[in-house]
N, C-alpha and C positions, 0 to 999 in steps of 0.2 A: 304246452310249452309256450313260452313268450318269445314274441316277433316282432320286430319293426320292420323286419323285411320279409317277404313272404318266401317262409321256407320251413321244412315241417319233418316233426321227428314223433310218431305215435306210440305206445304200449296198444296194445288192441282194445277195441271198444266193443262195448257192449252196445245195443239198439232198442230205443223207444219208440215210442208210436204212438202218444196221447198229442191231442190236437185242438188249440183251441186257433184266435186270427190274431193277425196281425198286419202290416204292410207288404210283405211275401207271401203270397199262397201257392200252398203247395197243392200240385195239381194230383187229379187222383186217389186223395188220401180220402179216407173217412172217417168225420172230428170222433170217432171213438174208436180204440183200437184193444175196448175193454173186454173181455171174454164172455162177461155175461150182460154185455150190452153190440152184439153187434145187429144196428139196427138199419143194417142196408141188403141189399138182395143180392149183392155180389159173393160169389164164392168165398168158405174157409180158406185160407193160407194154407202150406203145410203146417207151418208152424204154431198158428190158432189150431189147428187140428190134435198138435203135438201136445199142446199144453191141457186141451182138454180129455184126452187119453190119461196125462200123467195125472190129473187132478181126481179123477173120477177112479184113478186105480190104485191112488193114495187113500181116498175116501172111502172106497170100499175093503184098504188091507185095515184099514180102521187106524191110520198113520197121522191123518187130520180130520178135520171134521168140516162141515158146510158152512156151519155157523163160526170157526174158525177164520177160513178163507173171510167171509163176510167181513170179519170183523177186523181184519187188515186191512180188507179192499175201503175200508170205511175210514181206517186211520190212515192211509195213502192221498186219500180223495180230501182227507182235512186242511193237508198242507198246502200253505199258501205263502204270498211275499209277505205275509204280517210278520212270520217268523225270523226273514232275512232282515227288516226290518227296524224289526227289536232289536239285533245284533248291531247295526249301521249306527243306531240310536244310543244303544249303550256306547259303543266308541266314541260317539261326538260330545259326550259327558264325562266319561271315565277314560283319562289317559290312559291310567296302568291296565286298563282292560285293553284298549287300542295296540297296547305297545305288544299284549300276550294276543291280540287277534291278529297280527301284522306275521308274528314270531310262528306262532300254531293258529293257526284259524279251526282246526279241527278242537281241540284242547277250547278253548276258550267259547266254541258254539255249545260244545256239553258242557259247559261250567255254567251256560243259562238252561239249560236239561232239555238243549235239540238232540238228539241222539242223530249221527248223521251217520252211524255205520263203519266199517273200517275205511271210506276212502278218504285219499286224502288233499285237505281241503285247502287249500291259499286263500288270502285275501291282499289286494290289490287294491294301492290305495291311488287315489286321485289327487291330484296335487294343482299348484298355478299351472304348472310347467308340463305337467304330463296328464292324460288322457287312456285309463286302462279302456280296455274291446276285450269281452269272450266271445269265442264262436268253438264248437267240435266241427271242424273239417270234413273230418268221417259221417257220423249220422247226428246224434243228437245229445251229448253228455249232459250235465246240466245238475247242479244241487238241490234237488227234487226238495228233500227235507227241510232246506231254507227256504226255498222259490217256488213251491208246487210245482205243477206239471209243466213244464215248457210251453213257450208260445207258437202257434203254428209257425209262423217265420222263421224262428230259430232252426229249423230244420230243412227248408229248403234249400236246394241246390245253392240257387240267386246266392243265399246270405254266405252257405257252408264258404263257397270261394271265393266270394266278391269282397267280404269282411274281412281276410287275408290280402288279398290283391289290390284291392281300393278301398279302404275302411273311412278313409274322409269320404267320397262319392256316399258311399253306405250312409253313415250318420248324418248326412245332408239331409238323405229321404228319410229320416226318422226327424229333421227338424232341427238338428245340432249341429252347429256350422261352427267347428272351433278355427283360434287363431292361427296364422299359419306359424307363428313360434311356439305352438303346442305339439312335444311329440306324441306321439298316440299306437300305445301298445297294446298288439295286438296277441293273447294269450287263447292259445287253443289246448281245449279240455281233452281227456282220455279217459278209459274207461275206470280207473284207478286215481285220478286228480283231477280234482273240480275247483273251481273258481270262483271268487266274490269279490265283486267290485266295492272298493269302500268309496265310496262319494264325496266331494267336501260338502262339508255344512254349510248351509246356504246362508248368508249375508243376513243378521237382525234377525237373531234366531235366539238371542242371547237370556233371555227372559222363558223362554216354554221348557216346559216337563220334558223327560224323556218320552212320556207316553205321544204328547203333541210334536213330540219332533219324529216318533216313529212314522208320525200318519202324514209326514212330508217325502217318508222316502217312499219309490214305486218302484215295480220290478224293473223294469229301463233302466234306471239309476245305476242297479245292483249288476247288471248283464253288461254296461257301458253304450246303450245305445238312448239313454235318455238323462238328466238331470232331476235331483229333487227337486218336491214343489219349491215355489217360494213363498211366505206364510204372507 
């Protein structure tokens, strides 16, 4: 849901727990929360426990296979911000694609053949005047399929309330000091709707390819906590 004032209306979320860094660290956590990489000495979860029961009692009713699983866990691990990217890229070239990504952001990510699944997706555009912010409040939402795997920080506490509560303070420590006649919307994810920030197109960008203009935008850009490059 979108905020300019901090107040919050959720569908229930679901919880991730892949980790990589950023400027919040989350304490505690270990950067893998992969099932067949837990490479630290601390205790299974319940729930690491749960998943490895149901895996091994699918694989044995002969329901999935090993090399199955494998070969998701390998197309999960692929996705990256190139993907959200492309999509940011295509809109800064193609109106009538911008106007079908603003309208359905879902719709228009499978029309470049992201398959993002049934949730559903918004895209937020950035403007002179305004200033999109995602954060999930609850634990960690996030459009995995555009963006890979979340960034550690996007999951800490610090960001979960502070991004709601103070989101200029926030974007200061990431380096973004917007004007103070910019309002700055701040839109919190659910387990059922996810979020993409559309960026503007950076100033004398007006000559490069789509392909050159993909490798301006970064995940920051796409999340609202940082700007495309500038070429």
């Amino acid at each position: 849901m979108p905020h300019d004032h901090p107040d919050h209306d959720h569908d229930h979320h679901d919880h991730d727990h892949d980790h990589d860094h950023g400027p919040f660290h989350h304490e505690g956590m270990s950067p893998s929360g992969h099932p067949y990489r837990h490479d630290n000495d601390s205790p299974l979860t319940y729930w690491q426990r749960m998943e490895i029961a149901v895996r091994e009692l699918l694989i044995d009713k002969g329901r999935i296979t090993a090399a199955e699983i494998a070969n998701q866990i390998e197309a999960m691990d692929a996705r990256s911000p190139t993907n959200g990217a492309a999509v940011v890229a295509r809109a800064w070239t193609d109106p009538a694609f911008k106007a079908r990504l603003l309208h359905d952001a879902s719709a228009a990510s499978r029309e470049m053949g992201f398959d993002i699944g049934p949730l559903n997706l918004i895209a937020v555009e950035n403007t002179a005047d305004t200033h999109n912010l995602i954060v999930c409040t609850l634990c960690s939402c996030y459009p995995r399929n555009l963006l890979g795997l979340p960034p550690d920080w996007y999951k800490t506490r610090a960001y979960r309330t502070r991004a709601v509560r103070e989101p200029r303070a926030v974007l200061r420590e990431f380096g973004l000091d917007l004007p103070a006649n910019t309002t700055v919307r701040v839109h919190d994810s659910t387990a059922d709707m996810r979020y993409l920030v559309l960026p503007a197109r950076p100033a004398g960008t007006d000559t490069l390819t789509e392909r050159e203009l993909a490798a301006l935008v970064t995940r920051d850009s796409m999340i609202g906590t940082g700007l495309p490059l500038r070429p």
